[in-house]
C-alpha positions in Angstrom: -25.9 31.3 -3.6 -23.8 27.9 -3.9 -25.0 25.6 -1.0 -21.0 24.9 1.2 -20.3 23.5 4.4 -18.0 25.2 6.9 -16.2 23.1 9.7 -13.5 24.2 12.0 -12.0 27.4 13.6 -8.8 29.2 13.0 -7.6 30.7 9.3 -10.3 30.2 6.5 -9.2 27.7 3.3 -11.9 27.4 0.7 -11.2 23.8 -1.2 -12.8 23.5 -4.7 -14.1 20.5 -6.5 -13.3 19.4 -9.6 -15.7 17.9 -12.7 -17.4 14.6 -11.9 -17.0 15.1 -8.4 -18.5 16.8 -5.5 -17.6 18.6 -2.1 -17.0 14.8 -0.6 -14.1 14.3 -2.4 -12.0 16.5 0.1 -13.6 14.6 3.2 -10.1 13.1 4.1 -8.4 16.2 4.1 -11.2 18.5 5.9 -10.8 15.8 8.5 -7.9 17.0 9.6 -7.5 20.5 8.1 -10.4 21.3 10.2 -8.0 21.1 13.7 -6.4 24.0 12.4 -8.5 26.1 10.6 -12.0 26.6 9.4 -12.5 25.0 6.1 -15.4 25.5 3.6 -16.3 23.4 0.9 -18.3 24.8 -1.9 -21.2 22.5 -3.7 -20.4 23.7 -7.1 -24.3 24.2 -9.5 -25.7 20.9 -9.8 -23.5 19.6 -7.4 -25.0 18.2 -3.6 -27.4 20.4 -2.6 -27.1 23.7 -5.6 -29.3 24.0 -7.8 -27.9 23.7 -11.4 -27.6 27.1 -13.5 -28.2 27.1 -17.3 -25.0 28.6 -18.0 -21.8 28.3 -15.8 -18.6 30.2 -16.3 -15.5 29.6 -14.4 -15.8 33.3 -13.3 -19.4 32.9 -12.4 -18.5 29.9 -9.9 -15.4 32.2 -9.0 -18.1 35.0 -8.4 -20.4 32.3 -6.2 -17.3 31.6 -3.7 -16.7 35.8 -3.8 -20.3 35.4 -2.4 -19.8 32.8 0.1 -16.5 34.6 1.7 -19.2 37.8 2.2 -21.6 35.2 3.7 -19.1 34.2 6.3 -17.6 37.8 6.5 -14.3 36.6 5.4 -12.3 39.0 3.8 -9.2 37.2 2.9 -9.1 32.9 2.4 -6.5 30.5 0.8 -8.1 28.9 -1.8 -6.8 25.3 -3.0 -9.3 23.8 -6.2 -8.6 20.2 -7.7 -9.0 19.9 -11.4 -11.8 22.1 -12.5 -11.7 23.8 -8.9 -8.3 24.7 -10.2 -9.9 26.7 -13.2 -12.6 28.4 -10.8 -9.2 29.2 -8.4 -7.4 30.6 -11.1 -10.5 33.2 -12.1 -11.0 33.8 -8.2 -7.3 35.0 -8.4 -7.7 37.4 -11.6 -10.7 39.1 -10.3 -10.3 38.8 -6.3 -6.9 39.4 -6.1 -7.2 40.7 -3.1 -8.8 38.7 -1.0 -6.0 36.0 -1.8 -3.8 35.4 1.5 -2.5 32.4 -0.9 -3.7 29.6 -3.5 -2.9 25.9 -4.8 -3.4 24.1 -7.3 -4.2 20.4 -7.1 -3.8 18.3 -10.4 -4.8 21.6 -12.2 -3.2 23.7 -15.0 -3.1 27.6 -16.0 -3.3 26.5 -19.5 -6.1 27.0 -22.0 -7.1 23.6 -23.3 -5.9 22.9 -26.4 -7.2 22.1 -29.5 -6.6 18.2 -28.6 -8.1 18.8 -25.6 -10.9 20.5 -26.7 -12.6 18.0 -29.2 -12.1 15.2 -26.3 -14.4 17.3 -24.6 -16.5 17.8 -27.1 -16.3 14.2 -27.4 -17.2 13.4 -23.9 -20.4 15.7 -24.0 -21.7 14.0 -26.8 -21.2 10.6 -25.1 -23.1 11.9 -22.0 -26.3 13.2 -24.2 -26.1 9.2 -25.7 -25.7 7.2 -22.3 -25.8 9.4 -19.5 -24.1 10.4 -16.2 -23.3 7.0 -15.0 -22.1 5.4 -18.3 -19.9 8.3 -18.6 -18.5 8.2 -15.1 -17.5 4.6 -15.2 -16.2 4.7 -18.5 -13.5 7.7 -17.4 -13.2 7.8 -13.5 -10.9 4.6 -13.4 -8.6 6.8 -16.1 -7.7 9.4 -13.4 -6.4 7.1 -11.1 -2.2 5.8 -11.8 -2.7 2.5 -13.6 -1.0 1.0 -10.5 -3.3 1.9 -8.3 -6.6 0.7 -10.6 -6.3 -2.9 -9.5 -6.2 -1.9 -5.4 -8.8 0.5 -5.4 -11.0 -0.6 -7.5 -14.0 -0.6 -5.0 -13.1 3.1 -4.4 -13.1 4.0 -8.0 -16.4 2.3 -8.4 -17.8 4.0 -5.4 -16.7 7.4 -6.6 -18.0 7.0 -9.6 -21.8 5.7 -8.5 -21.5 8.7 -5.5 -22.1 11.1 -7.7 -24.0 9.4 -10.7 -27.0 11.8 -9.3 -25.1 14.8 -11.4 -27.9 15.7 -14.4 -25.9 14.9 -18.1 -27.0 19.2 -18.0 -24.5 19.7 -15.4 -21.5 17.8 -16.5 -21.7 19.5 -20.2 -22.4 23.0 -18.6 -18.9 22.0 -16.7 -17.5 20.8 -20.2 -18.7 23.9 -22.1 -17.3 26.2 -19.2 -13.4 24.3 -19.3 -13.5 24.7 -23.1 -14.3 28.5 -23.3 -11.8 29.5 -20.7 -8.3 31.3 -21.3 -5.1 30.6 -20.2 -4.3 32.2 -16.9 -0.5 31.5 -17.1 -0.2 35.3 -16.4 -2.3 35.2 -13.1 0.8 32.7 -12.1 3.6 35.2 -12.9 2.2 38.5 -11.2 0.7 36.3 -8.3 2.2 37.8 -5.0 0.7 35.3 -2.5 2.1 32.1 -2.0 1.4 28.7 -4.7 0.8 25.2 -4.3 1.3 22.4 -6.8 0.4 19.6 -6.3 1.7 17.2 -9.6 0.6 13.4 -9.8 3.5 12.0 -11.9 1.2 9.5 -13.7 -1.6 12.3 -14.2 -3.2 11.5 -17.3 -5.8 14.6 -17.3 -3.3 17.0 -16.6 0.1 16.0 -17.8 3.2 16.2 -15.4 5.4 17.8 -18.3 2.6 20.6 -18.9 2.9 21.8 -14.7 6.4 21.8 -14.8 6.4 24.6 -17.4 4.4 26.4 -14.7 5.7 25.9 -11.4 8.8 28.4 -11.5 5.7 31.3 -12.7 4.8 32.6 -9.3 7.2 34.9 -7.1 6.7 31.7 -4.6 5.7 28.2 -5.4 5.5 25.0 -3.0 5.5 22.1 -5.2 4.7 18.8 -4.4 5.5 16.3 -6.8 3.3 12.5 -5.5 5.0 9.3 -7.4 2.3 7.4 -7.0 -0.3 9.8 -7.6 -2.5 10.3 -11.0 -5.4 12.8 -10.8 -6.6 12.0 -7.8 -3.6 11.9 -5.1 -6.5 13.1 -2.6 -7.7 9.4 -2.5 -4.3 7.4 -4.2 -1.9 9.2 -1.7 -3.9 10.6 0.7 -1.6 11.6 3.7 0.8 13.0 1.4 -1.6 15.6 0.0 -3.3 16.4 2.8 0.4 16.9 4.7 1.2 19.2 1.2 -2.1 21.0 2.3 -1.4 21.2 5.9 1.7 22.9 5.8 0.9 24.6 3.4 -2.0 26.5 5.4 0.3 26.7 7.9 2.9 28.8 6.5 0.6 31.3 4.5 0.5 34.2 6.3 
């Protein structure tokens, strides 16, 4: 089972990681979610303390937080995944539909990657087998943050990066592999009948603003939060506004 921690009381929200990152990445926001309701944060394989897996799906990893919601005898969650945790949220939703009291989306996309998209990937996996996890990370974390914000966090894009340089090359392709095979879930949008967040960096290089829009008006109900100032990462570039998106979010899902 995928290693998570748990921290809080009150409703359960389950917040997903994205590629390159780990469960630390949400610290800000558990800080405060956690006065309102208990919040669990999956490692994903080869992530913090799981072991990696040979092969990784996004509906294996969907299937891992199936197993972690048994583990803490929670029937029903809101789930919220950044990036790549967006993917695995997405599968959760096809084959757990059920055990959905709502979900959001944080710089993530119901689309299949395209074939652009695809041979950057491919691209990017063959740099990591050349230079490794750390070469890779430093070459592409400052490229999810807004170019405005580059030159004032600088040390915090450094330290993000070097935090989780401990990720095997194994892991980050088995993530790369996983994004590229999966389908678009643009129809898990449209016949969702919980609640959806979006949460849309305007300068979001990794997941284009233009691309979300086409998406947003899918679901019966959407909550959309659109950051100015954001990129990829408005967890870290606009941090009270996401986690406020989050928070009131959680508080109206019912």
């Amino acid at each position: 089972m995928m290693k998570y921690t748990t921290t809080g009381n009150g409703k359960p929200i389950v917040l997903i990681h994205g590629f390159g990152e780990d469960s630390k990445i949400w610290q800000l926001q558990v800080n405060v979610l956690q006065e309102i309701a208990q919040v669990i944060v999956p490692e994903l394989p080869g992530t913090g303390r799981t072991a990696m897996e040979p092969v990784v799906t996004m509906e294996s990893m969907a299937d891992g937080i199936a197993e972690i919601l048994d583990h803490e005898k929670i029937t029903k969650a809101i789930i919220i995944g950044h990036s790549m945790g967006g993917y695995i949220t997405l599968a959760f939703a096809e084959k757990y539909p059920e055990r959905l009291t709502a979900f959001g989306l944080v710089h993530s996309t119901a689309y299949a990657d395209s074939e652009q998209k695809k041979a950057a990937r491919y691209k990017s996996m063959e740099f990591i087998r050349q230079h490794g996890t750390s070469a890779f990370l430093e070459s592409t974390t400052p490229n999810l943050f807004a170019a405005e914000n580059r030159p004032v966090m600088d040390k915090t894009i450094r330290d993000l990066a070097l935090s989780v340089a401990y990720i095997l090359p194994g892991a980050l392709i088995s993530f790369l592999e996983a994004m590229i095979k999966r389908n678009d879930k643009t129809l898990i949008l449209r016949e969702s009948r919980v609640p959806v967040l979006f949460i849309v960096g305007k300068a979001d290089q990794a997941v284009p603003f233009s691309d979300t829009m086409q998406q947003v008006h899918l679901p019966e109900l959407s909550y959309i939060h659109i950051l100015q100032q954001s990129g990829h990462m408005s967890m870290l570039e606009e941090t009270e506004k996401c986690t406020k998106a989050i928070l009131q979010f959680a508080e109206k899902a019912q």
